[in-house]
C-alpha positions as CSV (number, residue, x, y, z in Angstrom):
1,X,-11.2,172.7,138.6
2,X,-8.6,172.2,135.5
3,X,-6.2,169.9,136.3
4,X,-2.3,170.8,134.5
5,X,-2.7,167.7,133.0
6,X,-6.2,168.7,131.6
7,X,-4.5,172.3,130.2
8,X,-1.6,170.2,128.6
9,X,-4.1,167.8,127.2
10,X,-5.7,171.0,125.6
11,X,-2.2,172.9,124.4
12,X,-1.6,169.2,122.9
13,X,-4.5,169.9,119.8
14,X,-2.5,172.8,119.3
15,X,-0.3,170.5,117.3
16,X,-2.0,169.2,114.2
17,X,-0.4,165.6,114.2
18,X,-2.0,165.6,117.7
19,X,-5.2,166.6,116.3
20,X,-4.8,163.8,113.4
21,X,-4.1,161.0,116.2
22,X,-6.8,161.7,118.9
23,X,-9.4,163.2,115.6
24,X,-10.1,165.9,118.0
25,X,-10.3,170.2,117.7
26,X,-10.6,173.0,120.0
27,X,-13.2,175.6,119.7
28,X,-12.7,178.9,121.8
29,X,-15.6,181.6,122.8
30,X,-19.0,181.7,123.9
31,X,-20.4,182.1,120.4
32,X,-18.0,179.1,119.1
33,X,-18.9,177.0,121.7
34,X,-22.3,177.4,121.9
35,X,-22.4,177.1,117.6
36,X,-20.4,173.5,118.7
37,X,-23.1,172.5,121.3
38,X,-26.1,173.0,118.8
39,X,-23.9,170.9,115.9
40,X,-24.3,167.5,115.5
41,X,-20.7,166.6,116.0
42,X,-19.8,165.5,119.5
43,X,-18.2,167.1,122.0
44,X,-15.5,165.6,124.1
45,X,-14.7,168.3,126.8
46,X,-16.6,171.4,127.5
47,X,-14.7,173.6,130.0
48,X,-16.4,176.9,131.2
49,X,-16.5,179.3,134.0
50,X,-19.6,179.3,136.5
51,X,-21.0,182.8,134.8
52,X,-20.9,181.1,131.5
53,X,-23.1,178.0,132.9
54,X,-25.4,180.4,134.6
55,X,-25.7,182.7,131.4
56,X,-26.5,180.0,128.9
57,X,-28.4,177.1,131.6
58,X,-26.7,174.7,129.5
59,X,-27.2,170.7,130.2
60,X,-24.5,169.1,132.0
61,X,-24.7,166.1,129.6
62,X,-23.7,168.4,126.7
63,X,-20.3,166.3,127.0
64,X,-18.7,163.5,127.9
65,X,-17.2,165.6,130.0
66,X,-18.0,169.0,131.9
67,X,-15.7,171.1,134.0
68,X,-16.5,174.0,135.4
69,X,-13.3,176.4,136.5
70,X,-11.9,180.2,137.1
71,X,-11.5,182.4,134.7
72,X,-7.9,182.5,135.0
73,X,-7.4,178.7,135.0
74,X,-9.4,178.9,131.6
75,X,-7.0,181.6,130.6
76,X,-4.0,179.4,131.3
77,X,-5.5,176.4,129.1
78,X,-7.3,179.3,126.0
79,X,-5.0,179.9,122.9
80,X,-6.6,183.2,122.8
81,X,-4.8,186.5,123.6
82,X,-7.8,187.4,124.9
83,X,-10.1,184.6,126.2
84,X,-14.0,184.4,126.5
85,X,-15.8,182.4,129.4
86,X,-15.9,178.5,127.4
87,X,-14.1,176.4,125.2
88,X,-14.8,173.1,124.2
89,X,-13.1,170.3,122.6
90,X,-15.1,168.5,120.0
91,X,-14.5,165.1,117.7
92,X,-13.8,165.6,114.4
93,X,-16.6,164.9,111.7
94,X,-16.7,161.7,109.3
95,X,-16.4,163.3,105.9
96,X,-17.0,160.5,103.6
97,X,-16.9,161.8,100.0
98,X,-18.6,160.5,96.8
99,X,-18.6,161.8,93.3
100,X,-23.0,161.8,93.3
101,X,-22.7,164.4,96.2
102,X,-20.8,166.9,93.9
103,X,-23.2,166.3,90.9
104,X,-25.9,168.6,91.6
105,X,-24.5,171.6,93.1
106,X,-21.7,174.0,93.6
107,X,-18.4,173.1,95.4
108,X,-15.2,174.3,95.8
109,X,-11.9,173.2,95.4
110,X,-8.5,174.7,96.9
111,X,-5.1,173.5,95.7
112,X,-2.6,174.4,98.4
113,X,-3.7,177.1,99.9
114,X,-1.3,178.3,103.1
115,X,-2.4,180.6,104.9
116,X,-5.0,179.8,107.8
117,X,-6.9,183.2,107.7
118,X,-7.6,182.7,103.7
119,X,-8.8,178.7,104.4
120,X,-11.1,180.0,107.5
121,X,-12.4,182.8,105.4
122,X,-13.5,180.4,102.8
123,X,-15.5,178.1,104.9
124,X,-17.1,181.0,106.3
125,X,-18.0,182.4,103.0
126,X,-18.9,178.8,101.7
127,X,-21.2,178.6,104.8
128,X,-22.9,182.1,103.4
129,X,-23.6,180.6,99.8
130,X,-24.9,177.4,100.9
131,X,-21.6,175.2,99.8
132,X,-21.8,171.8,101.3
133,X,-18.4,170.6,100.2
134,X,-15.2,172.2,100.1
135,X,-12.0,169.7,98.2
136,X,-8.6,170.9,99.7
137,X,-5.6,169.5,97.9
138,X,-3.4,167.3,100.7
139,X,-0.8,170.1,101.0
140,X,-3.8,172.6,102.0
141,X,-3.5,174.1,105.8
142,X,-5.7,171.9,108.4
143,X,-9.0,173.2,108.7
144,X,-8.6,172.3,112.4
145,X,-5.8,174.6,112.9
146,X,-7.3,177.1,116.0
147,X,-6.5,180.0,113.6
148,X,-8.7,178.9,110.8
149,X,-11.5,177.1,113.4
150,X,-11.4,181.3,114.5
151,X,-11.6,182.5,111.0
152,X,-14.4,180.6,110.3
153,X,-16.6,182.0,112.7
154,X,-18.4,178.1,113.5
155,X,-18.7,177.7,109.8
156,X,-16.1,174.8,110.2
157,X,-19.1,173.2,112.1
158,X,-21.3,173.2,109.2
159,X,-19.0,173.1,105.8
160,X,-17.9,169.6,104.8
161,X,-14.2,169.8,104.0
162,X,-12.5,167.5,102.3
163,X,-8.6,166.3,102.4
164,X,-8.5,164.5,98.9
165,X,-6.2,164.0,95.9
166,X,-7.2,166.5,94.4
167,X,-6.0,165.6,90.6
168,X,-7.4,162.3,90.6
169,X,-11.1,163.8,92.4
170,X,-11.0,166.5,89.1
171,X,-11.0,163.9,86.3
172,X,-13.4,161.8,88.0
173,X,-15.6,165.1,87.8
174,X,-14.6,165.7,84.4
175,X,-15.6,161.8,83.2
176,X,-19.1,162.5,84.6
177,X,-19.3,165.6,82.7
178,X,-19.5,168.1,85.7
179,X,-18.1,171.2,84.9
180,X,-14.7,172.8,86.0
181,X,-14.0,176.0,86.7
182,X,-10.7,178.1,87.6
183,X,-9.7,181.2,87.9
184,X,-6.9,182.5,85.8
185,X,-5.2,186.1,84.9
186,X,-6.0,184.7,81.1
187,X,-9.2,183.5,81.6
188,X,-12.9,185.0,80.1
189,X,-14.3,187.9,81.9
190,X,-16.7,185.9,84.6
191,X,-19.4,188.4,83.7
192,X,-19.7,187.4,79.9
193,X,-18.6,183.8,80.7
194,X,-21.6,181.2,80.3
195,X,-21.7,179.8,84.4
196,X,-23.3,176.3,85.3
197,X,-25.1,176.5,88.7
198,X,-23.4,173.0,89.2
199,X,-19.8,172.5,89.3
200,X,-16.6,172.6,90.8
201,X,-14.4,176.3,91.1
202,X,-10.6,175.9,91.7
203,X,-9.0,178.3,93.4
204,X,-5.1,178.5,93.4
205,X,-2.3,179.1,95.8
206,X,-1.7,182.4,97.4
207,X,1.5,183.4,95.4
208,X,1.5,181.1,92.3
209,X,-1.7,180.0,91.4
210,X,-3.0,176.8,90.7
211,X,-0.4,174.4,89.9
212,X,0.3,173.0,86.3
213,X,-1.1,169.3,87.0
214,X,-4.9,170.7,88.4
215,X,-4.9,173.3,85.3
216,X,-4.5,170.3,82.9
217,X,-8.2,169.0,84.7
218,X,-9.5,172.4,84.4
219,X,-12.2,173.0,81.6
220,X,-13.5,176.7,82.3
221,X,-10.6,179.3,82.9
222,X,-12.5,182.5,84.1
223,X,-11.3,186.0,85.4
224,X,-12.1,188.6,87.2
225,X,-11.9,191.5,85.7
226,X,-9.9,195.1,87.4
227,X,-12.4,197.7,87.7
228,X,-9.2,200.3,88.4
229,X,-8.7,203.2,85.8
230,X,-5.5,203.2,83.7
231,X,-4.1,200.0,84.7
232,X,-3.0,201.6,88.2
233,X,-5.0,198.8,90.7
234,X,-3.9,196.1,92.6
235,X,-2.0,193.6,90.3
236,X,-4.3,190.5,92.0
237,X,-6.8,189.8,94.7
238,X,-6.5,187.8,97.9
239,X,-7.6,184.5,97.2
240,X,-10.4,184.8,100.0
241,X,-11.9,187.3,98.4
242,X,-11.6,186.6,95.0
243,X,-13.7,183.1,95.7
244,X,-16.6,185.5,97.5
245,X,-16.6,187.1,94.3
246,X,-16.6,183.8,91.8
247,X,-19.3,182.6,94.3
248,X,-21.3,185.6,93.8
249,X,-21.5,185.5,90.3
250,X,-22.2,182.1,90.5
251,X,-25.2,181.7,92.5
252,X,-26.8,185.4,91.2
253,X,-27.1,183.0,87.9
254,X,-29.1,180.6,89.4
255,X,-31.1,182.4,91.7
């Protein structure tokens, strides 16, 4: 059974300060939760309904601890308009970040990026290229906001991500000489541009780009180029998108 003081427990990590204090998330689904029980990150609470225990023949020890309820007492406690049969709530990873990881391989960097369907895009996609570390400026959404956790599709359990001043994280990568990338409306055509298959790509704000101070740390401003006919396209691309593409071109070098 869910106690009301369990379901307010749960509404509670809706609230990212509350999330900050307890270093707890919520995950939501079968396929979430089960992506959470095969991570190595802990889980807390796992709450499910009898058909989901039956379905999967899960351990009872997955947690520290395991309550089995109705489906509409999970309803009352889900975030979702249209909850599944589990939801769990897990402890929050110990990212610990050091310049050396960075050195030999691709990352990303996002400076204040708002909107929690762009950030859960990301990790997925960052998940698909085989990105271990993703830097998000301070001012960046919380990864363990339940819209991005959703967006993300369980990549959240598997990307590193990274709250970090991002200014002072860029010249440390530029005084060990490991390249810098952004992406800019002036910047060379990312087809013709000469691509390191280590580095770091920024990717800027939603509506204004990346901000003055990170373009000053930014050695390689790149493009991508409009494929549209007679200058009638889209004046930009969603930021989401546009790093699929950067990291597209970016690992077809190097593969």
């Amino acid at each position: 059974m869910l106690s009301k003081n369990k379901i307010k427990f749960i509404h509670s990590l809706n609230r990212k300060k509350t999330r900050e204090n307890e270093k707890l998330f919520l995950v939501e689904g079968n396929k979430l939760v089960l992506e959470a029980i095969s991570s190595k990150l802990p889980l807390k609470l796992l709450v499910a309904t009898p058909d989901f225990y039956e379905l999967t023949e899960l351990d009872c020890n997955l947690a520290e601890e395991v309550i089995e309820c109705s489906a509409e007492e999970l309803k009352k406690a889900s975030m979702l308009q249209t909850p599944q049969q589990a939801m769990a709530v897990v402890h929050m990873p110990n990212n610990v970040l050091r310049i050396n990881q960075l050195t030999n391989q691709l990352s990303i960097a996002l400076d204040f990026i708002q909107d929690p369907g762009n950030l859960g895009t990301i990790i997925r996609m960052a998940d698909w290229f085989g990105i271990e570390h993703l830097l998000c400026s301070t001012d960046t959404v919380d990864c363990y906001n339940p819209k991005v956790i959703q967006a993300s599709m369980g990549a959240i359990l598997r990307v590193n991500v990274h709250y970090i001043d991002l200014e002072e994280w860029l010249e440390k990568a530029n005084q060990v000489q490991l390249p810098v990338y952004g992406t800019f409306l002036e910047g060379e055509n990312i087809y013709q541009s000469s691509l390191s298959n280590k580095g770091i790509l920024v990717m800027g704000n939603e509506g204004n780009g990346i901000s003055p101070a990170i373009t000053r740390k930014i050695e390689h401003k790149i493009h991508i180029p409009s494929f549209a006919t007679n200058g009638d396209g889209s004046e930009s691309l969603n930021v989401a998108t546009a790093t699929a593409i950067c990291c597209s071109e970016f690992k077809r070098r190097s593969y």
